[in-house]
C-alpha positions as CSV (number, residue, x, y, z in Angstrom):
1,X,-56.1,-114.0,-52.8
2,X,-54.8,-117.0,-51.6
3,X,-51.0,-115.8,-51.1
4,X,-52.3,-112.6,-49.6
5,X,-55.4,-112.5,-48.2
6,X,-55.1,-109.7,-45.4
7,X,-56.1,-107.2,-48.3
8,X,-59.4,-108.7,-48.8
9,X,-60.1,-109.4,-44.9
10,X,-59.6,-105.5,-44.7
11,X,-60.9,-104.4,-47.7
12,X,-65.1,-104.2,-46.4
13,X,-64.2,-103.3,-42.7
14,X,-62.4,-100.1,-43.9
15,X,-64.6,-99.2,-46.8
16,X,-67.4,-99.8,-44.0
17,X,-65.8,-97.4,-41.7
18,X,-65.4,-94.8,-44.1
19,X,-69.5,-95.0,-45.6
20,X,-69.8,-94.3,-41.7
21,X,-67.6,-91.3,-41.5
22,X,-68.9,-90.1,-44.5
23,X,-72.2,-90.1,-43.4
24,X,-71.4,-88.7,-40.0
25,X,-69.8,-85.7,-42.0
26,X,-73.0,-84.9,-43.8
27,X,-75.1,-84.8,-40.5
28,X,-76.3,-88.7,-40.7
29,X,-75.5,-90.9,-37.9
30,X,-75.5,-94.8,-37.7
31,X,-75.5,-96.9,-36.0
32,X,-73.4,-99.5,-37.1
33,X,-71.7,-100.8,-40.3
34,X,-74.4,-103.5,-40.7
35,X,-76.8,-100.5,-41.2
36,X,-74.8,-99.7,-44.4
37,X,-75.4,-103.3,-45.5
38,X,-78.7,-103.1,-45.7
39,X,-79.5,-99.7,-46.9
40,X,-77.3,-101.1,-50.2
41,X,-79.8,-103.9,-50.5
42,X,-82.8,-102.1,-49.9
43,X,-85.8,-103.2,-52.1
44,X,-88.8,-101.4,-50.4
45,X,-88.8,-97.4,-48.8
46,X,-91.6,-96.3,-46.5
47,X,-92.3,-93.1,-45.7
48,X,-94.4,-91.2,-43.3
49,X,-95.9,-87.6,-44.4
50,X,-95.4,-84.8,-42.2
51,X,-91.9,-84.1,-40.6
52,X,-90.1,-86.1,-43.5
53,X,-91.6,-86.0,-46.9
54,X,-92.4,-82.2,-45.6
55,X,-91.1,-79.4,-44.2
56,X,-92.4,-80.2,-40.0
57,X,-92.7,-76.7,-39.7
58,X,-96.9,-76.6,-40.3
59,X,-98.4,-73.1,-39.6
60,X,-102.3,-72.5,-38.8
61,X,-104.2,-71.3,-41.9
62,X,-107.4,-71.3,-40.5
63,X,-109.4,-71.8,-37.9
64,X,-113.4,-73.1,-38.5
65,X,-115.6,-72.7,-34.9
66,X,-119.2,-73.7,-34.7
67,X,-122.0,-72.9,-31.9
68,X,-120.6,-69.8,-31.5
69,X,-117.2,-70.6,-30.0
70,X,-114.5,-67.5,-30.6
71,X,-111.5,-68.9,-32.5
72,X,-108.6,-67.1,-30.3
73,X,-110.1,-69.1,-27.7
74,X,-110.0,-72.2,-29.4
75,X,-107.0,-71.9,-30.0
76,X,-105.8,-71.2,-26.6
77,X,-107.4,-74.4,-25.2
78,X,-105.6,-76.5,-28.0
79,X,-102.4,-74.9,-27.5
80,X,-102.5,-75.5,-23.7
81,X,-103.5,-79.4,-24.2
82,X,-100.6,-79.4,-26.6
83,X,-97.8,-78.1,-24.9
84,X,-97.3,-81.4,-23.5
85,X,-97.7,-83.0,-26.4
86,X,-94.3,-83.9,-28.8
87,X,-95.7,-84.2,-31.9
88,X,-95.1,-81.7,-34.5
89,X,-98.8,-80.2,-34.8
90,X,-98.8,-79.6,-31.3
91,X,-95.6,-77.4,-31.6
92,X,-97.6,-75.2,-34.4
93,X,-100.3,-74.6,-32.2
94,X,-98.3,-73.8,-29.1
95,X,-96.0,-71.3,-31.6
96,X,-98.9,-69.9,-32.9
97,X,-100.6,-69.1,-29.9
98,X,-97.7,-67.7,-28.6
99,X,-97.3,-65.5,-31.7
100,X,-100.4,-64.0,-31.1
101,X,-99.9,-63.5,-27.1
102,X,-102.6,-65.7,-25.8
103,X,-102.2,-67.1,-22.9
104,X,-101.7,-70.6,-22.2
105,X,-102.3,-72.5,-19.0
106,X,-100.9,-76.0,-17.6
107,X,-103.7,-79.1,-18.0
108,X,-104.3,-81.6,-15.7
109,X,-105.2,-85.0,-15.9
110,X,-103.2,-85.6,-19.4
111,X,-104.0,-88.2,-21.5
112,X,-101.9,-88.7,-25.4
113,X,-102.2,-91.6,-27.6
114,X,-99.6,-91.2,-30.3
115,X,-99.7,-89.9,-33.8
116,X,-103.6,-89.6,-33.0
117,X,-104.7,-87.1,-30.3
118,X,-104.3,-85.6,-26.8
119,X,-106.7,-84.7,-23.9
120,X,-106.5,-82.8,-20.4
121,X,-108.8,-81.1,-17.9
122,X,-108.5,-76.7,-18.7
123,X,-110.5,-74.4,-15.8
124,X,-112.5,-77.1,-15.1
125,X,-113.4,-78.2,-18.9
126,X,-112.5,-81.3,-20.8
127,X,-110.6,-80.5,-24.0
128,X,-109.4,-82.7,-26.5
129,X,-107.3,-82.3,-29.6
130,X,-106.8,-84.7,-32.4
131,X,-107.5,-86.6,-35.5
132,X,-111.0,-87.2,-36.3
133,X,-110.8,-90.9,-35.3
134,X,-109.5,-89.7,-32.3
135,X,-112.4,-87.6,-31.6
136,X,-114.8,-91.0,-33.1
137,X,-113.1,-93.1,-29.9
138,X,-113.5,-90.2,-27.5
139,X,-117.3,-91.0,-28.2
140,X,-117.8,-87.1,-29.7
141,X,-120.7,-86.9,-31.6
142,X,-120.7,-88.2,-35.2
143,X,-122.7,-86.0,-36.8
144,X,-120.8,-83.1,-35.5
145,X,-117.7,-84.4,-36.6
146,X,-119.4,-84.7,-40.2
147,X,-120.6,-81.4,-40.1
148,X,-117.2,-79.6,-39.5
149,X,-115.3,-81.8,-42.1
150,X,-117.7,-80.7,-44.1
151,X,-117.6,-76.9,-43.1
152,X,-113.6,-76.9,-44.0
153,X,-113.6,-78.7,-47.0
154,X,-112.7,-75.3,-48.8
155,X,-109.5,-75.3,-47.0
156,X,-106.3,-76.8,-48.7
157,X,-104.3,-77.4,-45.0
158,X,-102.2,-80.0,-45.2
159,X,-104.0,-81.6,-41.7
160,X,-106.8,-80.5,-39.6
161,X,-106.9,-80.8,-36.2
162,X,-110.4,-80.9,-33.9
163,X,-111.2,-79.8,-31.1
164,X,-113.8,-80.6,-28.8
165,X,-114.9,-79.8,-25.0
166,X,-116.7,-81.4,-22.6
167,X,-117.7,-83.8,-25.4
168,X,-118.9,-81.6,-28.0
169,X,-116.8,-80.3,-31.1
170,X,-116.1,-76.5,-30.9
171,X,-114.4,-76.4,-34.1
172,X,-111.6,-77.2,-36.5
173,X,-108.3,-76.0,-37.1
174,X,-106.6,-75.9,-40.7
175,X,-103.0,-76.6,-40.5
176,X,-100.7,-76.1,-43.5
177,X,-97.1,-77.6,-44.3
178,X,-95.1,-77.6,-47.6
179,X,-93.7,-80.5,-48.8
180,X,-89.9,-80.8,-48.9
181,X,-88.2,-78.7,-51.8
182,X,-86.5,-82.0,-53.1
183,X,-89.0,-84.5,-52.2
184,X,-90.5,-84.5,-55.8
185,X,-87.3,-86.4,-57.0
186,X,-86.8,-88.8,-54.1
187,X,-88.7,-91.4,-55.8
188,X,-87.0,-91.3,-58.9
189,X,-83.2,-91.4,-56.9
190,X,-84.2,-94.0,-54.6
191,X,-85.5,-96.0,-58.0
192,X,-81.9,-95.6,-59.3
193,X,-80.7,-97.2,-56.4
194,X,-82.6,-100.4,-56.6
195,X,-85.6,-99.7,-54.6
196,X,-88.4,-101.4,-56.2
197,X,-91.5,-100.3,-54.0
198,X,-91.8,-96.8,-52.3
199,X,-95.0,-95.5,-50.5
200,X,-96.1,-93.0,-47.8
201,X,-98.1,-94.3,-44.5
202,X,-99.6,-91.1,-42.6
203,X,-102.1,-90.5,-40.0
204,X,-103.4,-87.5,-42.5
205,X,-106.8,-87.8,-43.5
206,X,-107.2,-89.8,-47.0
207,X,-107.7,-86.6,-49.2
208,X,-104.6,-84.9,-48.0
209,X,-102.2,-88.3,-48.1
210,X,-103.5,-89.2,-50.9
211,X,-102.4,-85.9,-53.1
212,X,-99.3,-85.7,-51.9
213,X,-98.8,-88.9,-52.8
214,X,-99.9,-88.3,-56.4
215,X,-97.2,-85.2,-56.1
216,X,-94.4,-87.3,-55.5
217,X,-95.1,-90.2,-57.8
218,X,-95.3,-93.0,-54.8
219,X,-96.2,-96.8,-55.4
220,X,-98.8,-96.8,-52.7
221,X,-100.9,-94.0,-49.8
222,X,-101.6,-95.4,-46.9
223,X,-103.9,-92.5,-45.1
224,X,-105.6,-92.2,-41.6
225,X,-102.6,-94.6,-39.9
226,X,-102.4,-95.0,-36.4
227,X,-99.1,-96.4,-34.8
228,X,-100.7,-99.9,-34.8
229,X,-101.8,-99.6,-38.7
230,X,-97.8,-98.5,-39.3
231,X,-96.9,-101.6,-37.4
232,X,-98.8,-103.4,-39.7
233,X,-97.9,-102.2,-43.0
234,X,-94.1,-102.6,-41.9
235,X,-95.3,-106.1,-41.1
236,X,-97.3,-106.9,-44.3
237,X,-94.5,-105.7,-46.7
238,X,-91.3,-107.7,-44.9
239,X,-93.7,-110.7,-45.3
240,X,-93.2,-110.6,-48.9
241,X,-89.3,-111.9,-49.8
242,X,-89.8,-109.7,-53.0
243,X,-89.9,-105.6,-51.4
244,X,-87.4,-107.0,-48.7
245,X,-85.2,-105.3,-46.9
246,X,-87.4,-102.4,-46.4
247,X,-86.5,-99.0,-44.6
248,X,-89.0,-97.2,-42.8
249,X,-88.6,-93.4,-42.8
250,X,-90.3,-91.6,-39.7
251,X,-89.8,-88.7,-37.3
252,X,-92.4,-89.0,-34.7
253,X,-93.2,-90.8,-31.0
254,X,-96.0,-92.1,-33.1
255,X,-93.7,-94.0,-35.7
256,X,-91.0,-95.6,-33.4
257,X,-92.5,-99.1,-33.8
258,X,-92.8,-99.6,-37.5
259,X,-89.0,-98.0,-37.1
260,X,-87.9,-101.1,-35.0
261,X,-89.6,-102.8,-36.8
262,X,-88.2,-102.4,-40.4
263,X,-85.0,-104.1,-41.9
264,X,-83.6,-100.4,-41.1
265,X,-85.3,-97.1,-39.5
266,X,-84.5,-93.9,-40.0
267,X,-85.3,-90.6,-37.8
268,X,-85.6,-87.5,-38.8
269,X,-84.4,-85.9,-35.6
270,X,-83.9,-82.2,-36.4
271,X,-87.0,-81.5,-34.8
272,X,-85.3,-82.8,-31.3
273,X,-84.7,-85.7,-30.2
274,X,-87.3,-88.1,-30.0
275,X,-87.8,-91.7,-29.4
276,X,-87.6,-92.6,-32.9
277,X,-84.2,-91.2,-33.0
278,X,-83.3,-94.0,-30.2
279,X,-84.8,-96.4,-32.0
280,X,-83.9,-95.9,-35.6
281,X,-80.9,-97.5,-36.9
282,X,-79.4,-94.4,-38.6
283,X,-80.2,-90.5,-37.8
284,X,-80.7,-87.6,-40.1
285,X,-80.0,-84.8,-38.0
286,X,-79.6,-81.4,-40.4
């Protein structure tokens, strides 16, 4: 070493360089060889659900109305809200609408808050389309929100998505997506590589998180997540020196800050791009 050191100085920049290429060839970008550093270290993996642990292509199983609302209908308004929306239930419902040659008009007055809901004026009516805590905040009855959950509880969708105008529910529709066909041994392979502590964080009701999560085998479900709650967890887990560095896993608008967040993000941009894929460290894009 001492009577030849160039070796060694060049030894990790071109072993760096190459994990980059490597990666590049496989369909992963990133974004810098300090990137590579720290996924070897990693201690602590978090994942969100839909998009990445599954497949991001959901499809509508059914659709639930109540006081006498007609479910093409429904579905129409929710697909109109939604095709300004980037999230990857709104793509479902705008496919699936289109699939069954309903037509969709532009909203007005458009309102989104991440990972949760959207909202926009249709022919003069209010419609909103969301999570259930989304619909909470949006000051929709409670009791008819308990009443629909309730209504669809025989349905195994992987989500379900309200929908409510001019304040009132008018039903429920059941989305379903398949987890990944090799996310049953993630856990076990990221294990192998040193990763101590691996969870899921989703906006998905508790139920639906919570069984995938027994699927796979994960540490830990966090369910009913909003972006702020991911920013949190991200926060929570780097604070002990034990699960760090951790890498947050995420393919949505809604998960971009718990990416920037983390030790390292990584997008799932596939899908198209997103802001998560500018603000994740390294991008899966096949």
């Amino acid at each position: 070493v001492v009577a030849t050191p160039c070796p060694l100085i060049l030894a990790a920049p071109i072993a760096l360089v190459s994990g980059l290429s490597r990666a590049a060839r496989a369909g992963i970008i990133v974004k810098g060889a300090g990137a590579i550093e720290t996924l070897g270290q990693a201690r602590t993996v978090l994942f969100d659900k839909t998009g990445t642990l599954t497949v991001g292509t959901p499809e509508v199983r059914e659709i639930v109305t109540r006081d006498g609302a007609e479910a093409g209908e429904l579905l129409r308004l929710a697909a109109s809200v939604d095709r300004l929306s980037a999230h990857v239930l709104g793509a479902a419902l705008v496919t699936a609408a289109t699939d069954e040659g309903l037509e969709l008009t532009l909203p007005t007055n458009v309102d989104e808050e991440p990972g949760q809901g959207i909202q926009g004026t249709l022919e003069g009516r209010r419609v909103l389309v969301g999570s259930r805590a989304y619909m909470r905040s949006a000051g929709v009855p409670h009791d008819e929100i308990v009443s629909t959950s309730l209504s669809t509880m025989r349905g195994s969708g992987e989500a379900h998505v309200l929908v409510a105008v001019d304040g009132h529910l008018a039903g429920v529709i059941v989305m379903a997506d398949e987890l990944r066909p090799d996310a049953n041994h993630i856990v076990a392979r990221l294990r192998a590589e040193g990763v101590r502590h691996v969870a899921m964080i989703s906006g998905d009701r508790r139920s639906v998180a919570e069984r995938v999560g027994r699927e796979l085998g994960v540490d830990r479900v966090y369910a009913e997540q909003s972006p702020e709650d991911k920013l949190e967890v991200v926060r929570s887990v780097r604070a002990d020196p034990n699960l760090r560095p951790v890498i947050m896993v995420g393919d949505g608008v809604n998960d971009a800050p718990a990416l920037a967040l983390a030790d390292l993000g990584i997008a799932m941009g596939a899908a198209g791009a997103t802001v998560s894929s500018e603000t994740a460290d390294a991008v899966i894009t096949v």
